[in-house]
C-alpha positions as CSV (number, residue, x, y, z in Angstrom):
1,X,285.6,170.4,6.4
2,X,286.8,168.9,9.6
3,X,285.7,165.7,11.0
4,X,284.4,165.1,13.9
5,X,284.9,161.5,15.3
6,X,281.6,160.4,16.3
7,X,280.5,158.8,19.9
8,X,279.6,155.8,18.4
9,X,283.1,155.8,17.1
10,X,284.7,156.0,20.9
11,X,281.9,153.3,22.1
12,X,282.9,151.0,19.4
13,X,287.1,151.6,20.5
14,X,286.5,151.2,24.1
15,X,284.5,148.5,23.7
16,X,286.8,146.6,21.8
17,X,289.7,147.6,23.9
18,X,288.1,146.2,26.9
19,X,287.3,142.6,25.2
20,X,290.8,142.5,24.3
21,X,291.8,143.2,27.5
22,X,289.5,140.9,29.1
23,X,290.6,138.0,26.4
24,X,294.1,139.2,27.5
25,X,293.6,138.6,31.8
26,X,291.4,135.2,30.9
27,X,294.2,133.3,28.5
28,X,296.0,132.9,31.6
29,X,293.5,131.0,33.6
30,X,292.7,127.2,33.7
31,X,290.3,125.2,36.0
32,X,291.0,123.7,38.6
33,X,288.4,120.9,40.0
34,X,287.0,121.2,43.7
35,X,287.3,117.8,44.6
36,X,290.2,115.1,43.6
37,X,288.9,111.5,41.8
38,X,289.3,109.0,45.0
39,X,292.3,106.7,44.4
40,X,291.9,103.2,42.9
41,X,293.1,99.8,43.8
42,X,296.9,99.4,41.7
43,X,294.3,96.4,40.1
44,X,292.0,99.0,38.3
45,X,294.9,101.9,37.3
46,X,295.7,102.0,33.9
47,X,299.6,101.9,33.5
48,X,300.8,102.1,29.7
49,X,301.5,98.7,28.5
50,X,305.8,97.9,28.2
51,X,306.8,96.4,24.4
52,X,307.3,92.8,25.2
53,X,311.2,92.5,24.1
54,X,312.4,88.9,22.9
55,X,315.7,88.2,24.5
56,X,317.4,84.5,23.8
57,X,317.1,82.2,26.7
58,X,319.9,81.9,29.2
59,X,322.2,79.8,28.5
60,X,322.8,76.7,30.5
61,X,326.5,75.6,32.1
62,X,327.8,73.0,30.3
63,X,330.3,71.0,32.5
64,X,333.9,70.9,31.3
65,X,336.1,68.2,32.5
66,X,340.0,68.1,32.0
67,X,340.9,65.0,30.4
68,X,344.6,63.9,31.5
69,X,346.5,61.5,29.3
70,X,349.5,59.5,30.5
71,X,351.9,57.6,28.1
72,X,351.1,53.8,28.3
73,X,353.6,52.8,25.4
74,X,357.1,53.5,24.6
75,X,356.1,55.3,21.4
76,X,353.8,57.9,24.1
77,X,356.6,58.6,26.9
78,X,358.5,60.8,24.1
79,X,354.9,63.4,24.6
80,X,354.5,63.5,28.3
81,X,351.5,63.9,30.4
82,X,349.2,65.5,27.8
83,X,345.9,67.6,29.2
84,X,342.7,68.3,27.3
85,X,339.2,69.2,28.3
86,X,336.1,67.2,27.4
87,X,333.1,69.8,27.4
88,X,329.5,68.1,28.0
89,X,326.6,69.2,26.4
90,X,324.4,67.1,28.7
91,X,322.8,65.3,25.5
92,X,325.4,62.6,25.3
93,X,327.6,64.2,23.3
94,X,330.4,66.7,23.8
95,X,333.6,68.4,22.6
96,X,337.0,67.1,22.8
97,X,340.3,68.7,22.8
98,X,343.7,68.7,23.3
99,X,347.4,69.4,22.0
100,X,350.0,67.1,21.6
101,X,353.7,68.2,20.9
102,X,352.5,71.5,19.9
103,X,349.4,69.8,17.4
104,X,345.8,71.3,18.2
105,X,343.5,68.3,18.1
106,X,339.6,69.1,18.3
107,X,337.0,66.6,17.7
108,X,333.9,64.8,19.9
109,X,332.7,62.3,22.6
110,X,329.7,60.4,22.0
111,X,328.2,58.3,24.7
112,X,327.5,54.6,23.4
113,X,324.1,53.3,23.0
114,X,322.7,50.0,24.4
115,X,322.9,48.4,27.7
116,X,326.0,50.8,29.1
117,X,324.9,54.5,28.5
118,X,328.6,55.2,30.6
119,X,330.7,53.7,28.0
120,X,332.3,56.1,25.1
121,X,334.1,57.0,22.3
122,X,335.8,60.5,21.7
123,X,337.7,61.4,18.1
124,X,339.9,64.3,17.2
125,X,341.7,65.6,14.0
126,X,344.9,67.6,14.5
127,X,346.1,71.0,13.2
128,X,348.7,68.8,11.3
129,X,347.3,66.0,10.1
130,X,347.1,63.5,12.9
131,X,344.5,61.6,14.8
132,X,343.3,60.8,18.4
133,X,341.0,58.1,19.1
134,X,339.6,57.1,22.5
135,X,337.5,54.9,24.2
136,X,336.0,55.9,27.8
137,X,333.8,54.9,30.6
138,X,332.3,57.3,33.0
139,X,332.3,55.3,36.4
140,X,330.2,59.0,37.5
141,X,328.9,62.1,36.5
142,X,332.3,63.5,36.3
143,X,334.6,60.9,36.4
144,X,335.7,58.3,34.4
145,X,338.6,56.6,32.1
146,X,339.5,54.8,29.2
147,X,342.6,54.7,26.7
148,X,343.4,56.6,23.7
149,X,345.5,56.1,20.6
150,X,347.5,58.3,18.3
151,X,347.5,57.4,14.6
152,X,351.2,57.1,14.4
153,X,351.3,54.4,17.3
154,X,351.4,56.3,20.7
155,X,349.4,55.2,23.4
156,X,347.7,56.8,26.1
157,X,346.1,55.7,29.8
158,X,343.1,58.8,29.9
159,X,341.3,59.8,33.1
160,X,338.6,62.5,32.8
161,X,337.6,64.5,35.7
């Protein structure tokens, strides 16, 4: 017995050939509007929203001053003209330094409290043991002078500035 495919058979092929087919033409397709959204004042567009970073504030320039010490004793003429550098933190306080015959000496300034806020005192410890003690007046912002002593007995005439 042969069998015959039916008409309804072809109907139901065809038809189902053409939805795919149609399905097939249409996946390509997207709509397009008629008419563009006017634009909007920059005040009333939504941009996205940047992540607020935390960065460290800028620093702020300290002043550093060269501090020049001449010998003022017999025990200082054997060192020279020594040079350091006084940085200023601009709180009344700031950092001292210098080398003398080859010895690093680092230490601080201090501005004095009471009726003179120019007058100072700045202390350093060496590399090697020894110790630097001055006293200083600013007679400006960046200028000023004073004396400083060696622990071992030199003496020093300092200008700063």
């Amino acid at each position: 017995m042969k069998l015959l495919p039916s008409r309804l058979s072809f109907s139901v092929v065809r038809l189902s050939l053409a939805g795919a087919f149609a399905a097939t033409a249409l996946s390509g397709c997207y709509i397009v509007p008629l008419q563009t959204p006017p634009p909007q004042p920059p005040s009333q567009q939504s941009y996205p929203v940047a992540p607020q970073s935390m960065t460290a504030p800028l620093p702020i320039a300290v002043p550093t001053f060269t501090a020049r010490l001449y010998p003022a004793n017999a025990e200082a003429v054997m060192y020279g003209t020594i040079t350091g550098t006084v940085t200023n933190d601009m709180n009344g306080r700031g950092y001292f330094n210098a080398t003398i015959a080859g010895e690093q000496f680092q230490g601080e300034s201090t501005r004095q409290a009471g009726a003179s806020q120019r007058s100072g005192i700045a202390n350093a410890s060496g590399t090697r043991g020894g110790m630097l003690s001055c006293r200083y007046t600013m007679n400006s912002a960046t200028l000023g002078s004073g004396t400083c002593l060696l622990n071992n007995g030199p003496a020093f005439t300092m200008h700063i500035g």
